[in-house]
C-alpha positions in Angstrom: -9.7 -143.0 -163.8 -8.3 -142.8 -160.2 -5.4 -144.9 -161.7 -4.6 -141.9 -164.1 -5.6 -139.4 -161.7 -2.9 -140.5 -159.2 -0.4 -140.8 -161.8 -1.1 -137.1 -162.7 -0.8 -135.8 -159.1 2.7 -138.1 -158.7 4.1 -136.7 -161.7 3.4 -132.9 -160.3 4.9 -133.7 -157.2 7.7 -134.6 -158.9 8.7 -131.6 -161.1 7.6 -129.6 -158.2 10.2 -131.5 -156.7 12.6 -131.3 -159.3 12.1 -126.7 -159.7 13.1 -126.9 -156.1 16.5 -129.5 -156.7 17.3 -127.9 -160.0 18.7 -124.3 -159.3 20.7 -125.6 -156.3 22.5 -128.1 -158.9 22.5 -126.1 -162.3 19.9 -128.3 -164.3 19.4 -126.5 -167.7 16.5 -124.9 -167.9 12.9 -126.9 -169.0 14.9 -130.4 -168.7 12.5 -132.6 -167.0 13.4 -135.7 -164.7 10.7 -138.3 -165.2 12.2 -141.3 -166.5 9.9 -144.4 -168.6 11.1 -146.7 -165.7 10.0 -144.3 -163.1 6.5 -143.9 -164.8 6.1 -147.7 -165.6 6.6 -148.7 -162.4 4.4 -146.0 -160.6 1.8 -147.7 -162.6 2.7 -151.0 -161.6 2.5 -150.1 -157.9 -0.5 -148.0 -157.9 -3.1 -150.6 -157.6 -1.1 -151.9 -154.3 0.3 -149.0 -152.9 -0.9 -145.6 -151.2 1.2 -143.1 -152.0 0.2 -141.7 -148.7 1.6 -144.4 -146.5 3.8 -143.3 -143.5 6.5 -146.7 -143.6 7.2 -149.4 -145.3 4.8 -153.2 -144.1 6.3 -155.5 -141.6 7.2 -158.8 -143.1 5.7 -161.2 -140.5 8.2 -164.2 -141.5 10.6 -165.7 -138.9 13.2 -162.9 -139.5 16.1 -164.2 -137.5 15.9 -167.7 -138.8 16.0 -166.4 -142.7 18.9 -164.2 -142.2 21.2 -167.0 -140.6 19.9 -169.2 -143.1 20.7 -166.3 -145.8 23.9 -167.2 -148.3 24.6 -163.3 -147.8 24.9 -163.5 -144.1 28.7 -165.2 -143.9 29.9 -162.1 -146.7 27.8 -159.1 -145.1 29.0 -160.1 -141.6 32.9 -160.0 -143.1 32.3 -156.6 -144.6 30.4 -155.3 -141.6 32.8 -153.1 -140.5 33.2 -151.7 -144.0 30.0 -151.4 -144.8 29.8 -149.5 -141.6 32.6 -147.1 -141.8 31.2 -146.2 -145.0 27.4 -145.5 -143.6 29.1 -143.5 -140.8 31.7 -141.4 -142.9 29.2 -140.6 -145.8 25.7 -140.2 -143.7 24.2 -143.1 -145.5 22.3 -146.3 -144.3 23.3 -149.6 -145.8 20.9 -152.6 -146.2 20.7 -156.0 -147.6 17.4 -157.7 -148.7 16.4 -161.2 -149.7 15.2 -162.0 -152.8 11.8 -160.7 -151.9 12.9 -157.5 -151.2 12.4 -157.7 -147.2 15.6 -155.8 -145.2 17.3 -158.7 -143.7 20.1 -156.6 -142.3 20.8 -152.1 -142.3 23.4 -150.4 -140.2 24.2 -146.5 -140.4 24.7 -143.4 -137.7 22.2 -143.3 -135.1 20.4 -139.9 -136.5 20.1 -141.5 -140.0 19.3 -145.1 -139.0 16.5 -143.1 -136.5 15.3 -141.5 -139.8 15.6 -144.5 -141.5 13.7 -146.8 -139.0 10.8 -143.9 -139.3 9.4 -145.4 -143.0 10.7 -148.7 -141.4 14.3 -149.0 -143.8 15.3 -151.4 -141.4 15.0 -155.5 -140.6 11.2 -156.9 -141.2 10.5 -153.8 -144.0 9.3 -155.1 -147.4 10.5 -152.9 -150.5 9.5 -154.7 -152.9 7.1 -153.3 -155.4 3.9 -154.8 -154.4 4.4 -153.3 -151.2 6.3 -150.3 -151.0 6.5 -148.9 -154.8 8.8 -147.0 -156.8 12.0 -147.0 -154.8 15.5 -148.5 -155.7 15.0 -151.3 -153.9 12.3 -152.3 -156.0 13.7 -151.6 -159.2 16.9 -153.0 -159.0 14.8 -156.7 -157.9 12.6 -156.1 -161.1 15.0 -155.5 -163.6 18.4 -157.2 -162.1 20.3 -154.0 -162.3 22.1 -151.3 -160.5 19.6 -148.8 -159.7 19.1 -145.1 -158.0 15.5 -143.6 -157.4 15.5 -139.5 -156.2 13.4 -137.6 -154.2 9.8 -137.4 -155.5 10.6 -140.3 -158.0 9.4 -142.8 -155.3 6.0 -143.5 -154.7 5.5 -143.0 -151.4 5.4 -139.5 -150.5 7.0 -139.9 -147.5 10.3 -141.2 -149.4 10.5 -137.4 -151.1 13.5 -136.5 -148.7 15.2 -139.3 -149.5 17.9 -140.8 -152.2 18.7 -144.2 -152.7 21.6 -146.2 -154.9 21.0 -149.9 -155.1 22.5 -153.0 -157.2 21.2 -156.6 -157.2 23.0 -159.5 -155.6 23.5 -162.5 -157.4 24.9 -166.3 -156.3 27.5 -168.0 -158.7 24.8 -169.7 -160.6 23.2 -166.4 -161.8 20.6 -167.0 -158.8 19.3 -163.0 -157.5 19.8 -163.3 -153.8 18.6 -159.6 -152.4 20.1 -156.4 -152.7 22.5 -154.1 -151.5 20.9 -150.2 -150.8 23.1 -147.2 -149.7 20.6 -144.5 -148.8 20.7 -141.0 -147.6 19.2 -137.2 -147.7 18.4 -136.3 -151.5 21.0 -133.3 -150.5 23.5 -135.1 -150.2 23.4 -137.4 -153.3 27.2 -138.4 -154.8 28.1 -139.5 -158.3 30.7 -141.8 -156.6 27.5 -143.8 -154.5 26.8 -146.1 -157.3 30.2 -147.2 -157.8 30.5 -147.5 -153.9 27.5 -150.0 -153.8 28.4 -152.2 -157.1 31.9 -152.7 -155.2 30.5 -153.5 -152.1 28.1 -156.1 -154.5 31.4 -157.0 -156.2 33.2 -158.0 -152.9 30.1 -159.7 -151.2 29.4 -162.1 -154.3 33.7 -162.9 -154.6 32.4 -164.1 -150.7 29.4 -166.5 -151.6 30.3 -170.5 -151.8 30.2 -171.8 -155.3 27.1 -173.2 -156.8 26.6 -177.1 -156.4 28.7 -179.0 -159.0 30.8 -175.9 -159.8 34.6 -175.4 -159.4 35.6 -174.3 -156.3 36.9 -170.8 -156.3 39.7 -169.8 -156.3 42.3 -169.5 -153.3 44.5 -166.9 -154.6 42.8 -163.1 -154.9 44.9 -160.7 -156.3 43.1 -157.1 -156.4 45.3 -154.4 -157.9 42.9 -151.8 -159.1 42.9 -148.7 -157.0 44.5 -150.5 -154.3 46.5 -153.7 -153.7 46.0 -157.0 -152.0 46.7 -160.6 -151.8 44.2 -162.8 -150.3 43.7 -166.6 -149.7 40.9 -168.0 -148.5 39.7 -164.4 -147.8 42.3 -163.5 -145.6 45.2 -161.1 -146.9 48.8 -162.1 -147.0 51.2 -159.6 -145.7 53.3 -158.5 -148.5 55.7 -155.6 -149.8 54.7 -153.4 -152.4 57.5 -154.3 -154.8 56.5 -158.1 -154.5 53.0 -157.2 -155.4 54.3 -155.2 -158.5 55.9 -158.4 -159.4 53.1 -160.6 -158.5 50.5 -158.4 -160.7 53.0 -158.4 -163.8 53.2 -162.0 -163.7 49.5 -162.1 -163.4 48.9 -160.3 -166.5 51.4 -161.7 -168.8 50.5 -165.4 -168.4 53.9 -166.5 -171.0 55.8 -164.7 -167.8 59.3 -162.9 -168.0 62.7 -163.4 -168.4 64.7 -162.6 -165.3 66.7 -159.7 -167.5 63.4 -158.8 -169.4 61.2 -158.9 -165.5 64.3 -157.0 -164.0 64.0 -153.9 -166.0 60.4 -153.9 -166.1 60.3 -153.6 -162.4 63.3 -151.4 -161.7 63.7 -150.0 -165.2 67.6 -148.5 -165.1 68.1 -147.9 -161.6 71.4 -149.7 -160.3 69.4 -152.6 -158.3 71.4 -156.4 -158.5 69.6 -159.2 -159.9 70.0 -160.7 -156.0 67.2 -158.2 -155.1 64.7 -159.3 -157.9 65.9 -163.2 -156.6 64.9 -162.4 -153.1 61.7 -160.7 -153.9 60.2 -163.9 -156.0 61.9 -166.3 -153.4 59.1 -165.0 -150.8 56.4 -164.5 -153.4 56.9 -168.0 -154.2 56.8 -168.9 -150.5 53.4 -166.9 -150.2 51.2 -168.6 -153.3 52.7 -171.8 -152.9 55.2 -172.4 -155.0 53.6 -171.4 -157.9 56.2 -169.5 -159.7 58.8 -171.7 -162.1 62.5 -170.4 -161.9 64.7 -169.9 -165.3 61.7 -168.5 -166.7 59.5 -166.6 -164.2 55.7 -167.5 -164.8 53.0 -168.4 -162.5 52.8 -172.7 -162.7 48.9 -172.0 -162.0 46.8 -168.3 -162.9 45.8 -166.5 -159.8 42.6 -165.0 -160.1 43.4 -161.2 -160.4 40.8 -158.3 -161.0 42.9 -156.7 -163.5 43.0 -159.5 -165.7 39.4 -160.1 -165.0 38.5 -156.4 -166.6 40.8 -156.8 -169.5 39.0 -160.7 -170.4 35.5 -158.5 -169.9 36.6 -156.2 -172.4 37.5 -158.4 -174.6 34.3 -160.2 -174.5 32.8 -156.8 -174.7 30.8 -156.9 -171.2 31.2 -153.2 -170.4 29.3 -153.7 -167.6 30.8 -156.3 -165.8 34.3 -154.4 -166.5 33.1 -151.0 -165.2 32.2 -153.0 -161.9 35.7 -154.2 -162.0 37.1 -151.1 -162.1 38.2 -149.6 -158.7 40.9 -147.3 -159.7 43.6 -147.6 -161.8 46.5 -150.1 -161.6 48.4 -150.2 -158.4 48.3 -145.8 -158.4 51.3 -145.4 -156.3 53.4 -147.5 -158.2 55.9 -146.2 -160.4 57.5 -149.4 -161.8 58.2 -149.1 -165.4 56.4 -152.2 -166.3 53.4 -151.3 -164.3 52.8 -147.6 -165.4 52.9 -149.7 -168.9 50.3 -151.6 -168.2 48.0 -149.4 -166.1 47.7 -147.0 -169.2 47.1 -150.1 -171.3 44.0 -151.0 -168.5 42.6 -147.5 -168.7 43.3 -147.1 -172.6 41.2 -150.4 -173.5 38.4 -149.7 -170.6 38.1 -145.9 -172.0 37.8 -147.2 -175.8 35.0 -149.5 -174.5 33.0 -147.0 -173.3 33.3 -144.7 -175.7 32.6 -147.4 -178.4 29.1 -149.0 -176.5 26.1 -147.5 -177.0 24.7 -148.0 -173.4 24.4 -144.0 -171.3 25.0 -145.9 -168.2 28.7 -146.8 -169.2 29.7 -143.1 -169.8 28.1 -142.0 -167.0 30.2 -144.3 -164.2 32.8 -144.1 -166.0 32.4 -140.3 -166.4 33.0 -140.1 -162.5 36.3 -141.6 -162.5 37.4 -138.9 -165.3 35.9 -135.7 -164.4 38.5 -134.2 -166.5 37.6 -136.2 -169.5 35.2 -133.8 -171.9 35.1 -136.6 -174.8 33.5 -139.1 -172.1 30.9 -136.6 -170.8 29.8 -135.7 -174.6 29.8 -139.3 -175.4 27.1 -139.7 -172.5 25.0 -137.2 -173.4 24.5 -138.0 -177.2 23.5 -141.1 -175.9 21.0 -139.8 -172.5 17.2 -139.3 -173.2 16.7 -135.8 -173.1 14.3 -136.5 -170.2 17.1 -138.3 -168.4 18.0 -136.4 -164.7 21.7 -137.8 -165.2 21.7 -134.9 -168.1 22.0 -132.4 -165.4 24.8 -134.2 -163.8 27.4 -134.8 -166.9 26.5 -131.6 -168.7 27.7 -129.8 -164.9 31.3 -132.6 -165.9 31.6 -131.3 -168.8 31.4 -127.6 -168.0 33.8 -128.2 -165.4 36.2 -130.2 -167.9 35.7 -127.3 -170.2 36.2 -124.5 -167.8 38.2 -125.7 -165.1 
């Protein structure tokens, strides 16, 4: 009965909650916000956790000694300075936990890292659900996916002012290894935060060593969605952007060009001699290696290439993993024939995924890339609970798709 009791009082603080957040963010009227997963795991936690508790427990563990031990400490410390630039731009605080769920490593802007440090978001706290109950943290090392918990959603009272987006880690062998968190001030929750946090996830795991008896990675990065970028042994090669329109072209068409046929799909018409095209593969060919053949121009060996990556998870039909792929669309600046081609092709086949799986989450992310996109929006909410708080979010897209 106390149990039950305690649930009761939890779910009243949370539609109180939700009447205040509502009108601010034109919720339809009488939607409600609690979610199965919220409720489940409120139950879970309740025999553990006081939902009056002012912080988070201190792990007493040799903290220091676990986090340069950790696998993620060689890719977090690389991306430090992104991570923090991020924090610092959009008022969040970053963290990364070990598989327990204790905060091995957080860095933000000294007023929300102080507010953050107050229910003990910081090194030595333990999220996990045992100890510190609903919270994204939690459910994301539960379930082993991408997860955001709002306001009065969490447990802990004292978590009410808060808003958190969080994915799960994972080593090449499938292995969870901790979480990332970006959290901030339920005011100023963004649709764009989850897909901030599953790239940072994306580029920390392309970072971790292979697992024992694997193939070793490989040397060559090409990343061409929403930006562009060649990178060996994760450090970038300095190149123009013509050569990495050529490079990504001969990425995605593995039976590779003619020089007349790879000519016009990089400079279409325009008056540019054959020399030009020569000189640009001469010192693309210096940068990989030698890995581009002559009469015919292919690459000898594939370069691992995020654009080709999406296109084989479509294929298999892993929406997921292709959504987490997807950065932007192909090279955006470029306006090479054969790349505009081929960037509509990328967008064409990721759209007709979503719109064909039967998963909400899919055309919700993707839903924030195409705010323009009414057909996405209804897609996601045939397919949302009705007691699902992204509701509130896609049906404010697709007025504004409508309307705008």
């Amino acid at each position: 009965m106390p149990q039950i009791r305690a649930l009761s009082q939890r779910r009243a603080a949370l539609e109180q909650e939700w009447a205040r957040w509502a009108p601010v963010h034109a919720v339809p009227a009488g939607q409600t916000v609690l979610r199965s997963e919220v409720v489940q795991s409120w139950r879970r936690s309740l025999p553990t956790v006081d939902p009056a508790c002012p912080a988070a427990p201190a792990d007493d563990g040799e903290l220091g000694s676990r986090w340069s031990q950790s696998p993620l400490r060689t890719p977090v410390t690389e991306l430090a300075d992104e991570l923090r630039s991020i924090a610092d731009d959009s008022g969040f605080v970053a963290a990364v936990t070990d598989e327990r769920g204790t905060i091995l490593w957080s860095c933000g802007g000294r007023v929300m890292r102080r507010r953050a440090e107050q229910v003990n978001f910081a090194p030595g706290g333990r999220w996990d659900e045992t100890h510190m109950g609903t919270n994204a943290l939690s459910l994301a090392l539960r379930t082993g996916e991408p997860s955001v918990v709002f306001s009065a959603e969490h447990l802990v009272a004292a978590l009410h002012g808060w808003v958190c987006y969080c994915a799960p880690i994972h080593a090449p062998d499938g292995r969870r290894l901790g979480v990332l968190d970006l959290s901030t001030t339920w005011d100023r929750s963004h649709p764009l935060a989850m897909s901030t946090v599953r790239a940072l996830v994306s580029a920390i795991e392309s970072r971790l060593p292979a697992a024992p008896g694997d193939a070793a990675p490989p040397e060559l990065r090409l990343r061409c969605l929403g930006a562009a970028a060649l990178i060996r042994s994760g450090m970038p090669i300095r190149l123009r952007p013509r050569q990495l329109e050529i490079l990504a072209l001969l990425a995605l068409e593995p039976d590779g060009y003619t020089p007349q046929r790879l000519h016009a799909a990089v400079y279409g018409d325009r008056p540019v001699s054959a020399s030009t095209l020569k000189a640009d593969v001469s010192h693309l060919r210096n940068a990989t290696g030698g890995d581009i053949t002559s009469r015919r121009y292919t690459l000898a060996r594939p370069i691992s290439c995020d654009a080709v990556d999406l296109l084989a998870a479509v294929a298999a039909g892993d929406v997921a993993t292709a959504l987490r792929l997807y950065r932007g669309p192909l090279l955006p600046g470029s306006d090479t024939p054969g790349i505009a081609q081929w960037r509509e092709y990328l967008d064409v086949s990721l759209r007709t995924a979503v719109l064909n799986s039967r998963t909400a989450t899919h055309a919700v992310e993707f839903g924030a890339r195409c705010p323009e996109d009414a057909q996405l929006h209804e897609h996601a909410l045939r397919l949302l609970p009705p007691d699902d708080p992204r509701r509130a979010l896609v049906t404010a897209r697709l007025h504004a798709a409508l309307h705008g």
